[in-house]
KOLPA-252747 format. One record per atom (N, C-alpha, C): atom name; z, y, x; chain. Coordinates in nm, 4 decimals. Each point is the difference from the previous one (the first is absolute). Layout:
// residues N
+------+----------+----------+----------+-------+
: atom :        Z :        Y :        X : kette :
+------+----------+----------+----------+-------+
:   CA :        Z :        Y :        X :     A :
...
+------+----------+----------+----------+-------+
END
This chain:
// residues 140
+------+----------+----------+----------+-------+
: atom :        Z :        Y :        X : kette :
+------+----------+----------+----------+-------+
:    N :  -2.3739 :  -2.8028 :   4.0564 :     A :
:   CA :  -0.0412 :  -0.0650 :  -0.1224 :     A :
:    C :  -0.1513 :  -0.0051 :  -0.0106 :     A :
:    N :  -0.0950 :   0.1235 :   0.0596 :     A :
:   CA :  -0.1455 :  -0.0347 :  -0.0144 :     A :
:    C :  -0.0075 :  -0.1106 :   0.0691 :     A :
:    N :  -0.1506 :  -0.0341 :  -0.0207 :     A :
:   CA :  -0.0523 :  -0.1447 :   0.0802 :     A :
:    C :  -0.1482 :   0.0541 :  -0.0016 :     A :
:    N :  -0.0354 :  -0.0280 :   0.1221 :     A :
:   CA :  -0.1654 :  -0.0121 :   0.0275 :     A :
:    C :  -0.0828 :  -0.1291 :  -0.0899 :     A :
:    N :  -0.0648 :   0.0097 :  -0.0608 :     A :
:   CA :  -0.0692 :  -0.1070 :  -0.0246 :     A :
:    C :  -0.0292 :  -0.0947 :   0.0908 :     A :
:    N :  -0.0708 :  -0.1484 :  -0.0507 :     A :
:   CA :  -0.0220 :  -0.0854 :   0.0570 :     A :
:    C :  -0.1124 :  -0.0353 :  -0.0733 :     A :
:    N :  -0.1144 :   0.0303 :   0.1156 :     A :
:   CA :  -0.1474 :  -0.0348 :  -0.0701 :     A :
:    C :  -0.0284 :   0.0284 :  -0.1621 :     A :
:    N :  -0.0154 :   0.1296 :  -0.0065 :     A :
:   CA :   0.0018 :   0.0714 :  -0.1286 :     A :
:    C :  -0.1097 :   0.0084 :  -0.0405 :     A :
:    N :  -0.0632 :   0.0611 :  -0.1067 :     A :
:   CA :  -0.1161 :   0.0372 :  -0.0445 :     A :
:    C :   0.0108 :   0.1138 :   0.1363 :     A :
:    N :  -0.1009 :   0.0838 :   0.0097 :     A :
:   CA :  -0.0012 :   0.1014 :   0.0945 :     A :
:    C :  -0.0075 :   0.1087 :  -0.0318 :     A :
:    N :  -0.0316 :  -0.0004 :  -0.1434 :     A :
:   CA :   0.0379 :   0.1546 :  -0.0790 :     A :
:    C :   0.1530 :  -0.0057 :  -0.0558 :     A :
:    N :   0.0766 :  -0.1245 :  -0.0562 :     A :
:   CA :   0.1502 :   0.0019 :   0.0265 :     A :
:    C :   0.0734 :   0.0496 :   0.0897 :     A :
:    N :  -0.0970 :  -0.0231 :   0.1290 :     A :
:   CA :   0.0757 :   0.0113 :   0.1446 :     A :
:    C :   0.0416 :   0.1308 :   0.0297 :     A :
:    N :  -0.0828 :   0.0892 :  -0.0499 :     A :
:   CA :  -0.0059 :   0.1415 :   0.0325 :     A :
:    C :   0.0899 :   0.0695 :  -0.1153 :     A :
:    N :   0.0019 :  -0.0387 :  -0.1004 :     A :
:   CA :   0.0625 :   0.0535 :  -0.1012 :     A :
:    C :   0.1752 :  -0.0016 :   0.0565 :     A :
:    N :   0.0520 :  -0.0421 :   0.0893 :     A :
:   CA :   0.1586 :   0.0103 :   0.0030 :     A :
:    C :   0.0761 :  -0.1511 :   0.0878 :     A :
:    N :   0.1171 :   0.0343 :  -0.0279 :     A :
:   CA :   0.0706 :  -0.1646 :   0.0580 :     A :
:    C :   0.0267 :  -0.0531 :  -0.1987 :     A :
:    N :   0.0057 :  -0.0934 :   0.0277 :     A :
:   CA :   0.0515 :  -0.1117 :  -0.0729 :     A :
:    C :   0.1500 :   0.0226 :  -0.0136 :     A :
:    N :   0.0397 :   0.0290 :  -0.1063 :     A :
:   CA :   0.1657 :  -0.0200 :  -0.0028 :     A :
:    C :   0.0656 :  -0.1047 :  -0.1017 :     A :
:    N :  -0.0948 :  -0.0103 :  -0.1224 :     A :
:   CA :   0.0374 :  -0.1546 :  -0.0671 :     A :
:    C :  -0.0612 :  -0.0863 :  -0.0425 :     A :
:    N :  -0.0545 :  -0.1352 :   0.0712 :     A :
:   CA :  -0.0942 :  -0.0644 :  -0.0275 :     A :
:    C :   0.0079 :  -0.0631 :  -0.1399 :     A :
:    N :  -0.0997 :  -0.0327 :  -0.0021 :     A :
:   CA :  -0.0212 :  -0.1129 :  -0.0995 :     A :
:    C :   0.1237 :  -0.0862 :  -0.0263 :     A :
:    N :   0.0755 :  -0.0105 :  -0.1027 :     A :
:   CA :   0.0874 :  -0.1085 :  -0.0461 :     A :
:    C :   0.1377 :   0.0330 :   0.0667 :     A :
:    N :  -0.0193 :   0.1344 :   0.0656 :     A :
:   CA :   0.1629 :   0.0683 :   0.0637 :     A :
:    C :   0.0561 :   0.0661 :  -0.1037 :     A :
:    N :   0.1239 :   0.0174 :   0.0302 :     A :
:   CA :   0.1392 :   0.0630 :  -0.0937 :     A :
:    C :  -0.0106 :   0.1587 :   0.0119 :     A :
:    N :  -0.0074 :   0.0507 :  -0.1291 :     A :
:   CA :   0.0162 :   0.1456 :   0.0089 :     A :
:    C :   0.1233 :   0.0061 :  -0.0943 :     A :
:    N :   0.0573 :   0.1423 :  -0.0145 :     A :
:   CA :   0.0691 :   0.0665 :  -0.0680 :     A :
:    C :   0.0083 :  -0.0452 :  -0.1275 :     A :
:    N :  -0.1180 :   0.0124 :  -0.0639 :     A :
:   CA :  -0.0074 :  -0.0692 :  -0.1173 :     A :
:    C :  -0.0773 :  -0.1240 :  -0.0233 :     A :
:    N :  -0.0445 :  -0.0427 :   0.0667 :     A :
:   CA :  -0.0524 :  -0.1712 :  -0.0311 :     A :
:    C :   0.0749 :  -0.1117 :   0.1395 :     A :
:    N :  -0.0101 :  -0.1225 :  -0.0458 :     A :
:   CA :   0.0488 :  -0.1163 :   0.1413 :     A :
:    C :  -0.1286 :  -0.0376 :   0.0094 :     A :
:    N :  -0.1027 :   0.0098 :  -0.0943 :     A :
:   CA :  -0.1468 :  -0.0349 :   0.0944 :     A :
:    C :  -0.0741 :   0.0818 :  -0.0854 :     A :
:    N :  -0.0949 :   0.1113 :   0.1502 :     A :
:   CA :  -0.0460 :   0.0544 :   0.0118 :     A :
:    C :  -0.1633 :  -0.0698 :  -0.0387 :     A :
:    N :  -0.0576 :   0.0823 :  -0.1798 :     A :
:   CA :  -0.1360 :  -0.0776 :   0.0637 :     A :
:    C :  -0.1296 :   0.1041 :   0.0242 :     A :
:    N :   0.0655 :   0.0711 :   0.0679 :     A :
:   CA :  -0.0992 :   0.1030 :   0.1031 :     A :
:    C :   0.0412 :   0.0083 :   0.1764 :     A :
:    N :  -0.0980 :   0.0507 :   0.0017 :     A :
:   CA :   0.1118 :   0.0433 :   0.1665 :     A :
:    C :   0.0045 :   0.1443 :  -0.0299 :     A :
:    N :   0.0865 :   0.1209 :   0.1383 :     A :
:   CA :   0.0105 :   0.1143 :   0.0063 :     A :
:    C :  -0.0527 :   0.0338 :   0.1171 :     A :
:    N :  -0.1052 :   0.1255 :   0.0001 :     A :
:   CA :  -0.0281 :   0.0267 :   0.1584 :     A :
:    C :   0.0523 :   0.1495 :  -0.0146 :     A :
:    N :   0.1078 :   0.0533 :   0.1342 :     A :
:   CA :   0.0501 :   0.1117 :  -0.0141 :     A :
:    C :  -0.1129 :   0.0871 :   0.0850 :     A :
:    N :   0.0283 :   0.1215 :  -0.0455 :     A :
:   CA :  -0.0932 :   0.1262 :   0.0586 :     A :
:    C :   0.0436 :   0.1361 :  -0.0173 :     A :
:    N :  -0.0509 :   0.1099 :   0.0656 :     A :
:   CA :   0.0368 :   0.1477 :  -0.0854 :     A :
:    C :  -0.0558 :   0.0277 :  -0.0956 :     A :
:    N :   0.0591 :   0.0293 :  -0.0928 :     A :
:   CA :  -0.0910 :   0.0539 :  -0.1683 :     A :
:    C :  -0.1018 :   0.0945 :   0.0821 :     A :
:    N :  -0.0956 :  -0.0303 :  -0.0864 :     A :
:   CA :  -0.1359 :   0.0689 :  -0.0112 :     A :
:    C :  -0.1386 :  -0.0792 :   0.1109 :     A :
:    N :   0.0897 :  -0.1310 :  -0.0016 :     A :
:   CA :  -0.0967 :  -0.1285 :   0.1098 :     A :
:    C :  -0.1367 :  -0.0323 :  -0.0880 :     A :
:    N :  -0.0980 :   0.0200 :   0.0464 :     A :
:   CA :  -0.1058 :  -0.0762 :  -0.0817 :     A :
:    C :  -0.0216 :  -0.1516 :  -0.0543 :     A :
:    N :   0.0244 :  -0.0201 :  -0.1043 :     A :
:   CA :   0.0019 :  -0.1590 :  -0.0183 :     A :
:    C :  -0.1547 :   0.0135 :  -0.0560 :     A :
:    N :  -0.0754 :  -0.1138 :   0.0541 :     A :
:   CA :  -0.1185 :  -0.0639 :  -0.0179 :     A :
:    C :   0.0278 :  -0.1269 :  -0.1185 :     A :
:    N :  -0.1868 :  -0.0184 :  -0.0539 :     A :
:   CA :   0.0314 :  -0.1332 :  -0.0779 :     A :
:    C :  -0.0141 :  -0.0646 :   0.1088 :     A :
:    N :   0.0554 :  -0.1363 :  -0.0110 :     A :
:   CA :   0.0238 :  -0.0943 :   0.0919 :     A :
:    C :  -0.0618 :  -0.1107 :  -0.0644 :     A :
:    N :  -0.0891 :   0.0027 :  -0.0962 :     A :
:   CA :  -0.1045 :  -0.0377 :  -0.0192 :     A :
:    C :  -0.1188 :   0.0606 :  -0.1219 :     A :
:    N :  -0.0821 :  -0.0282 :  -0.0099 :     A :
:   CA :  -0.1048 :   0.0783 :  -0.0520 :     A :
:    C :   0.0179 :  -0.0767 :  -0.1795 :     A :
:    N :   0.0082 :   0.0691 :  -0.0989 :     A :
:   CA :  -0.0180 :  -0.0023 :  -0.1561 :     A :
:    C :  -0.0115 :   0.1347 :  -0.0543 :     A :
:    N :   0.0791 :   0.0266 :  -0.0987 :     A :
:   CA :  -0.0086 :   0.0545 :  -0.0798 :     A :
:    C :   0.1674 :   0.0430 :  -0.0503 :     A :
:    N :   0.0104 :   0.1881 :  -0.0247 :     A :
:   CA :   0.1505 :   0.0079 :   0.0063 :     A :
:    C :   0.0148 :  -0.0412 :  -0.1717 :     A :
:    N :   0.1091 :  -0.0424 :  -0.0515 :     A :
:   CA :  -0.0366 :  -0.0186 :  -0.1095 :     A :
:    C :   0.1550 :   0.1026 :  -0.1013 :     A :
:    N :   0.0793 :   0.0457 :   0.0900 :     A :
:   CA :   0.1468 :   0.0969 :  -0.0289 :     A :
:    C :   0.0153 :   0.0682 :   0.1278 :     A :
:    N :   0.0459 :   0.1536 :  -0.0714 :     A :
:   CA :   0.0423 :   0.0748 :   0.0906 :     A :
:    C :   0.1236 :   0.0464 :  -0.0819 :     A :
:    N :   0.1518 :   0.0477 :   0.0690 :     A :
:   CA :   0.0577 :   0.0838 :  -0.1241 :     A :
:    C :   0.1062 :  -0.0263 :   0.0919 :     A :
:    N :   0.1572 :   0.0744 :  -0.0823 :     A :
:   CA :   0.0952 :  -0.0565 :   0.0209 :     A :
:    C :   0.0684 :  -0.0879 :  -0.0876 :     A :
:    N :   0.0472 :  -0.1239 :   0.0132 :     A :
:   CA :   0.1176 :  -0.0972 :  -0.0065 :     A :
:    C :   0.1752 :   0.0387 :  -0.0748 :     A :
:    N :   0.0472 :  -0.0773 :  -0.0674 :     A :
:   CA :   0.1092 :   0.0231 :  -0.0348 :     A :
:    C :   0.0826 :  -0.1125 :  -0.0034 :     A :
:    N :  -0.0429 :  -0.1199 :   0.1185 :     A :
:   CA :   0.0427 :  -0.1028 :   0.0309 :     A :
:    C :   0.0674 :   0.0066 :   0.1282 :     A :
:    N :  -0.0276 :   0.1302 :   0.0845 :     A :
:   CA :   0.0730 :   0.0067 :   0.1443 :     A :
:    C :  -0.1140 :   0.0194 :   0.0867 :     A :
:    N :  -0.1381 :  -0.0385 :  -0.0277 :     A :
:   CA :  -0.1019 :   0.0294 :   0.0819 :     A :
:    C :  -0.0124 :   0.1247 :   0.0386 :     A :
:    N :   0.0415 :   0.0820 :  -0.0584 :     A :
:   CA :  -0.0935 :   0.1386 :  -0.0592 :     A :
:    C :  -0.1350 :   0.0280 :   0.0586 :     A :
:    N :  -0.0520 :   0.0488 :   0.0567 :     A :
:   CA :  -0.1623 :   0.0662 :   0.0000 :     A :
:    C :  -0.0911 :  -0.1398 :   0.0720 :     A :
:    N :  -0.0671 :  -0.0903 :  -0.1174 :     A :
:   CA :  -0.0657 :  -0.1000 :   0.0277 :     A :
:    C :  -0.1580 :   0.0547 :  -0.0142 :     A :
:    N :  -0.0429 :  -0.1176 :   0.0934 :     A :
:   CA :  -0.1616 :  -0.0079 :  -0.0113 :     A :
:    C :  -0.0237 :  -0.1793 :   0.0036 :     A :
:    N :  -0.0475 :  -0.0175 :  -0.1079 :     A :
:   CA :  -0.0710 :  -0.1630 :  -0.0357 :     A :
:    C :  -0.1622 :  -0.0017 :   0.0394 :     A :
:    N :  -0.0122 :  -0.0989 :   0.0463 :     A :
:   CA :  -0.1501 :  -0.0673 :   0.0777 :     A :
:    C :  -0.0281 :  -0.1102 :  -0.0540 :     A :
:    N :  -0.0822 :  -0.0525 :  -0.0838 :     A :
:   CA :  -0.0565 :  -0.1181 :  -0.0057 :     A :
:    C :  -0.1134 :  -0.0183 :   0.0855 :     A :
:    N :   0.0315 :  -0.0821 :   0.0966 :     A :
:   CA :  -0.1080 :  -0.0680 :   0.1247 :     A :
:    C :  -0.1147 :  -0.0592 :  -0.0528 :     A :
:    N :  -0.1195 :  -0.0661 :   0.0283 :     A :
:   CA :  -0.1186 :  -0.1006 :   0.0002 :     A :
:    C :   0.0196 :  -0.1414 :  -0.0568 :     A :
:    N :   0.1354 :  -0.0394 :   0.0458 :     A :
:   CA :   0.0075 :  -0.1219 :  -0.0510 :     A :
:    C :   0.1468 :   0.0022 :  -0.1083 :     A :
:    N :   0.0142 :   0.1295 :  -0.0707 :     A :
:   CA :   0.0534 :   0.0286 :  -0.1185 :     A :
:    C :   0.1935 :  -0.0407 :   0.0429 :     A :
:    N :   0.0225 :   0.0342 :   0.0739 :     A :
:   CA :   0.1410 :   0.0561 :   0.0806 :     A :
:    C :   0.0737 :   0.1224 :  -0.0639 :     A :
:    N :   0.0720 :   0.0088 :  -0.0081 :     A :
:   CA :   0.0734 :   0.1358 :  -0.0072 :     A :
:    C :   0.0891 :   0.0472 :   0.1136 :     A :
:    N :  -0.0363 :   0.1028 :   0.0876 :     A :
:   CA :   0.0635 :   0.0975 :   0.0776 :     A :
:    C :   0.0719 :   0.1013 :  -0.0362 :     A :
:    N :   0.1492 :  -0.0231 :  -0.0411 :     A :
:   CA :   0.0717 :   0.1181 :  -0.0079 :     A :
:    C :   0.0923 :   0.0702 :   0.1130 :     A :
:    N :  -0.0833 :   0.1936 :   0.0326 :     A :
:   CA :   0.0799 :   0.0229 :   0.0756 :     A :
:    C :   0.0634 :   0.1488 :  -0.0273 :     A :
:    N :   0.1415 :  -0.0634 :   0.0207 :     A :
:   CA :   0.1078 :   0.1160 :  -0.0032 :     A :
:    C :   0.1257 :   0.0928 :   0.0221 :     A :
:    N :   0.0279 :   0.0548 :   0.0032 :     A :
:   CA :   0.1339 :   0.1017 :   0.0229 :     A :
:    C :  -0.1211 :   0.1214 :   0.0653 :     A :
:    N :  -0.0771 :  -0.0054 :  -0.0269 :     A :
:   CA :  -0.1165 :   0.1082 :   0.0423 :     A :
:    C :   0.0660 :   0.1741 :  -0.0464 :     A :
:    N :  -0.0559 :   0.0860 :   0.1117 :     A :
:   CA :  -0.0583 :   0.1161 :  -0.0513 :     A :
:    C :  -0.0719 :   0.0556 :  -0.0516 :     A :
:    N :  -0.1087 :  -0.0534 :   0.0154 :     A :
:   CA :  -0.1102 :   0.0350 :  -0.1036 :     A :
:    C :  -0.1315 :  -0.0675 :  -0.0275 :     A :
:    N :  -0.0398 :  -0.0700 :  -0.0642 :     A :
:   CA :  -0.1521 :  -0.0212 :  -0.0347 :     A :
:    C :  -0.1167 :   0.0873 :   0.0488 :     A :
:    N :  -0.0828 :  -0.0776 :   0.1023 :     A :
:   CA :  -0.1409 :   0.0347 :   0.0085 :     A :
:    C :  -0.0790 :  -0.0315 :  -0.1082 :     A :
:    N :  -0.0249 :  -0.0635 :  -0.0788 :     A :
:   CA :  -0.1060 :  -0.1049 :  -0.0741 :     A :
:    C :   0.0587 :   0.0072 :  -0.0912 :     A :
:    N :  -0.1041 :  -0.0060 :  -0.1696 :     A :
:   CA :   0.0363 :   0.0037 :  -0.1230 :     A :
:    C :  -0.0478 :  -0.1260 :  -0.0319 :     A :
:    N :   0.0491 :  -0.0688 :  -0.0909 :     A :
:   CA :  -0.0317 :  -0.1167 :  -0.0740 :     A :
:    C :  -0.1239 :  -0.0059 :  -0.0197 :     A :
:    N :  -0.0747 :  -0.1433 :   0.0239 :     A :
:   CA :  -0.1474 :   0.0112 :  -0.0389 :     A :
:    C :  -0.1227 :   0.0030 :   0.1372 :     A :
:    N :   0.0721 :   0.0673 :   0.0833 :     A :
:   CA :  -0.0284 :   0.0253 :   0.0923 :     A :
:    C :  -0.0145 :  -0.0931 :   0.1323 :     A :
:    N :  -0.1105 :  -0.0428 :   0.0389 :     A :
:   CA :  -0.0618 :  -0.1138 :   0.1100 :     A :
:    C :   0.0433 :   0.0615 :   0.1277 :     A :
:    N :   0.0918 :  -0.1088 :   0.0418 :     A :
:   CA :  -0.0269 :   0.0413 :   0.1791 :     A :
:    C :   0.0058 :  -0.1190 :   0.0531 :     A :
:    N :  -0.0359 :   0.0475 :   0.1342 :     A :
:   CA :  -0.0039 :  -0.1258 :   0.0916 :     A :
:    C :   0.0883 :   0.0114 :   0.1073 :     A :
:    N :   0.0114 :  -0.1624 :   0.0386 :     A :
:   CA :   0.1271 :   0.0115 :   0.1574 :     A :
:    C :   0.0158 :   0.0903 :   0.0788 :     A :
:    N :   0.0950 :   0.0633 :  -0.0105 :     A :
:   CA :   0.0092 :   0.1450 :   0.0914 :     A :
:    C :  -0.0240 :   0.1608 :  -0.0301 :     A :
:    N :  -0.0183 :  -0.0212 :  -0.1257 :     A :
:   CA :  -0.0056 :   0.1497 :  -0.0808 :     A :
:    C :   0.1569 :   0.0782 :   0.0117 :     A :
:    N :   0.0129 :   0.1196 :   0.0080 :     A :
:   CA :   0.1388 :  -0.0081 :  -0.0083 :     A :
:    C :   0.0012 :   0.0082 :  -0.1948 :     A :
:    N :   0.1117 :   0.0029 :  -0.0484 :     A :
:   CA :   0.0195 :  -0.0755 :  -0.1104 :     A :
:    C :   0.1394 :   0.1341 :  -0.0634 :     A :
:    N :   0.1193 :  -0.0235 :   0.0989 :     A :
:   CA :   0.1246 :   0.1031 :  -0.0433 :     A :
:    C :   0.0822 :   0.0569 :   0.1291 :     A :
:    N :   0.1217 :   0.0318 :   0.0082 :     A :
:   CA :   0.0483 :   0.0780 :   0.0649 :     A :
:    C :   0.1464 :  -0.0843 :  -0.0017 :     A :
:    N :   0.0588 :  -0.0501 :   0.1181 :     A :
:   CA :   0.1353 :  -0.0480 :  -0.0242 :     A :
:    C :   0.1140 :   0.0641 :   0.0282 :     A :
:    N :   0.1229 :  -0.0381 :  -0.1095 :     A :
:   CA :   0.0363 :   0.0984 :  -0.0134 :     A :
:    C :   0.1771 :  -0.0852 :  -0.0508 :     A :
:    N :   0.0657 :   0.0528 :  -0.0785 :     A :
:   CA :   0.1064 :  -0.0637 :  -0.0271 :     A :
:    C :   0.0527 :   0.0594 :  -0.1437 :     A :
:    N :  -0.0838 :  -0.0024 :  -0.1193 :     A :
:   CA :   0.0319 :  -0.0074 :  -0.1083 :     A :
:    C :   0.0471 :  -0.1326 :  -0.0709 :     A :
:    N :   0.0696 :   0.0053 :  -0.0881 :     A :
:   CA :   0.0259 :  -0.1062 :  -0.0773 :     A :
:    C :   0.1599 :  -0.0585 :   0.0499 :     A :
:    N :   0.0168 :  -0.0585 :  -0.0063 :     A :
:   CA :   0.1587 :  -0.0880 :   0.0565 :     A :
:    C :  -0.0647 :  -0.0365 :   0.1809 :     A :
:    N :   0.0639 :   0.1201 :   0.0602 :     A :
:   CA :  -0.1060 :  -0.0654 :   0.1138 :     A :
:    C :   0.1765 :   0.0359 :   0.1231 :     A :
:    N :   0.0078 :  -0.1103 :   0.0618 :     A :
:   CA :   0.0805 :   0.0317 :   0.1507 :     A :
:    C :  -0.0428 :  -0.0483 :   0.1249 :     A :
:    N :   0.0830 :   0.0354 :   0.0709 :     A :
:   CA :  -0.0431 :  -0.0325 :   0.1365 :     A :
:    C :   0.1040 :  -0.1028 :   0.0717 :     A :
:    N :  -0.0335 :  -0.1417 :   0.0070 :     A :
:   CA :   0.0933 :  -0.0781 :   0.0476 :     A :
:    C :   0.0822 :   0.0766 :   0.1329 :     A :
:    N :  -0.0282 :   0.0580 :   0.1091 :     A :
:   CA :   0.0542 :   0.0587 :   0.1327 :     A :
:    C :   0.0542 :   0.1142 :  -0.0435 :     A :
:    N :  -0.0138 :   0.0838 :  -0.1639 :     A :
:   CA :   0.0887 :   0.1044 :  -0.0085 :     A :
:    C :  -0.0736 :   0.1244 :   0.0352 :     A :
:    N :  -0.1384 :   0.0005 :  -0.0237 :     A :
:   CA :  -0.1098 :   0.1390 :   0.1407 :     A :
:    C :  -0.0303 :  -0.0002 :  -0.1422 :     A :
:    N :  -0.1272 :   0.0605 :  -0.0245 :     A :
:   CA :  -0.1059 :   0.0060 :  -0.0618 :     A :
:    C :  -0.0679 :  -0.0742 :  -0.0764 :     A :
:    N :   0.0428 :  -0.0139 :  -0.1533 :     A :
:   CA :  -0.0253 :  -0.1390 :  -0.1089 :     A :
:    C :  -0.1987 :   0.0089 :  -0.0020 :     A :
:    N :  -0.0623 :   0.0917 :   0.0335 :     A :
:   CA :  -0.1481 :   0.0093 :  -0.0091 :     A :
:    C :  -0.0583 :  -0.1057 :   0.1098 :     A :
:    N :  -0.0644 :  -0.1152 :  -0.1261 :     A :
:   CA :  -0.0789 :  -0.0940 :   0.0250 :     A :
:    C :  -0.1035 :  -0.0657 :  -0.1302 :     A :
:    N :  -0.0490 :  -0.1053 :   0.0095 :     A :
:   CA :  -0.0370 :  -0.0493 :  -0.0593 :     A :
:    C :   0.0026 :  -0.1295 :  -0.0495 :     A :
:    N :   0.0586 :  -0.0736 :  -0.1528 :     A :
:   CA :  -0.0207 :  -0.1104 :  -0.0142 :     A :
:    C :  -0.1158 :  -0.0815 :  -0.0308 :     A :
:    N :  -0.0838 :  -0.0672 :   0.0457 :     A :
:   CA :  -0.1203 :  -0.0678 :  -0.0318 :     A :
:    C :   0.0303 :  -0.1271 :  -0.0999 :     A :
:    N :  -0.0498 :  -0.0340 :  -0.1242 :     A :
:   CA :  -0.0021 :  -0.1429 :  -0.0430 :     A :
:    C :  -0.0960 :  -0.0288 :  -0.0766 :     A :
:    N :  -0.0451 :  -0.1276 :   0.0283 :     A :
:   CA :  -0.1275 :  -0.0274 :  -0.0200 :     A :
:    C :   0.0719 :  -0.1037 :  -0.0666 :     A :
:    N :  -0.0757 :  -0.0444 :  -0.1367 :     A :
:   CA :   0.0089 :  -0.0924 :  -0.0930 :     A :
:    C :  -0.1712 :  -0.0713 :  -0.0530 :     A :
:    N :  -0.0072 :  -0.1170 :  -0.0357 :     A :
:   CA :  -0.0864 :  -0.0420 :  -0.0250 :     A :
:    C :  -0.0574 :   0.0042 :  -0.1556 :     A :
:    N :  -0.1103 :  -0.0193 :  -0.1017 :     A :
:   CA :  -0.0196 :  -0.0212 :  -0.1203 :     A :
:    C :   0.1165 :  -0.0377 :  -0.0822 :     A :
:    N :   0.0965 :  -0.0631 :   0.0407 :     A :
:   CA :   0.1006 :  -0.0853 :  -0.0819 :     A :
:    C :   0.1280 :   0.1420 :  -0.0167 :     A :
:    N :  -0.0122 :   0.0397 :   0.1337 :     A :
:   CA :   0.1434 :   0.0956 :  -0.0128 :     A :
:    C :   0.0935 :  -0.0360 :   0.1391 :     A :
:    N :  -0.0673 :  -0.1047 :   0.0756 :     A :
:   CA :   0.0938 :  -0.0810 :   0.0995 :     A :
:    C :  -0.0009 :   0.1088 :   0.1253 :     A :
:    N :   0.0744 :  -0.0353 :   0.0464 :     A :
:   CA :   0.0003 :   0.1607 :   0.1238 :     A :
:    C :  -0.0030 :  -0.1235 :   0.1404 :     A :
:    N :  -0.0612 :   0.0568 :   0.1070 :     A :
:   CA :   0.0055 :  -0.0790 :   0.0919 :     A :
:    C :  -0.0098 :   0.1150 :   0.1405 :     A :
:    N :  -0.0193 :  -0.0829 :   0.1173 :     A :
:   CA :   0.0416 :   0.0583 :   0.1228 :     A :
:    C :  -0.1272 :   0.0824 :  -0.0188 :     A :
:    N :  -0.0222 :   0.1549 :   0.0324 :     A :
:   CA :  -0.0532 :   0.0718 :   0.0587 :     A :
:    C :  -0.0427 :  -0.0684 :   0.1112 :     A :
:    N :   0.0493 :   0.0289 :   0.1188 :     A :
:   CA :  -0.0505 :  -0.0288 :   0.1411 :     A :
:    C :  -0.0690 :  -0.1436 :   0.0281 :     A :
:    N :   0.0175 :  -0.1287 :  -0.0665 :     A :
:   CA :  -0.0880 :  -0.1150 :  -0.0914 :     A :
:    C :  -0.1244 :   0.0450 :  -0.0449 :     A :
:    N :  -0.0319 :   0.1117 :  -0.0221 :     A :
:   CA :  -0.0763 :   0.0389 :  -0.1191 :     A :
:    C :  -0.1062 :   0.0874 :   0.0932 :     A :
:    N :   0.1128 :   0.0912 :   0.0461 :     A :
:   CA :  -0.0818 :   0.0698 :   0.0857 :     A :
:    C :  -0.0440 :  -0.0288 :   0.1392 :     A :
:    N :   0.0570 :  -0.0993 :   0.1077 :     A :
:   CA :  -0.0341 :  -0.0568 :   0.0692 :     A :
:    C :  -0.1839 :  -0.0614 :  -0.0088 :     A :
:    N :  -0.0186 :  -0.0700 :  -0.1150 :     A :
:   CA :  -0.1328 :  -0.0022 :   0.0157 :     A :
:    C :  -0.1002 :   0.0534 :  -0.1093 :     A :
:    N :   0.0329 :   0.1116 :   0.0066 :     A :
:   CA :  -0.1108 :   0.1374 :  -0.0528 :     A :
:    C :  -0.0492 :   0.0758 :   0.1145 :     A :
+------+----------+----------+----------+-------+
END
């Protein structure tokens, strides 16, 4: 069920395989508007681009332990099923800071049945519209 990326950002690349892209079927949605990259809890997730965190906490929507990023050109990066938060709200970083710890809180499984600890990424624009990560991150 993992998948290697295909011409990824290159800090994506390292973070895990890919297990549900963009606009794929999970458990609970028929389109996915994040992807999932699987890993062992306690993986360093980086910002994957440089703003400002603007939420840290846990979720009672299924996320549980989120961290929010508003980027440069006013994006929202939400990432979660985390272990833990590096970074408090307010707080400036840039591409490649590590940021949190991945992990598998919240409504989190594992399509292959192993180890539900990963991460969902979704990036939404000013409006609220969610779009492809790897679109997004491809040319950052």
């Amino acid at each position: 069920m993992y998948a290697p990326f295909k011409k990824p950002n290159s800090l994506l690349k390292k973070l895990g395989n890919l297990t549900t892209p963009f606009g794929g079927k999970t458990r609970g949605e028929n389109f996915h508007q994040g992807l999932d990259v699987a890993n062992k809890s306690g993986t360093t997730i980086p910002a994957l681009s440089s703003g400002v965190i603007t939420g840290v906490g846990a979720t009672n929507n299924g996320f549980g332990n989120v961290v929010t990023l508003k980027d440069t050109s006013g994006n929202t990066h939400q990432y979660s099923h985390l272990q833990k938060a590096l970074k408090r709200p307010g707080q400036i970083v840039k591409k490649g800071q590590p940021i949190a710890k991945m992990g598998q809180s919240g409504n989190s499984y594992s399509p292959s049945h192993g180890d539900a600890s990963h991460l969902d990424l979704r990036i939404s624009n000013s409006y609220g519209r969610y779009f492809n990560p790897l679109t997004y991150l491809k040319n950052k």
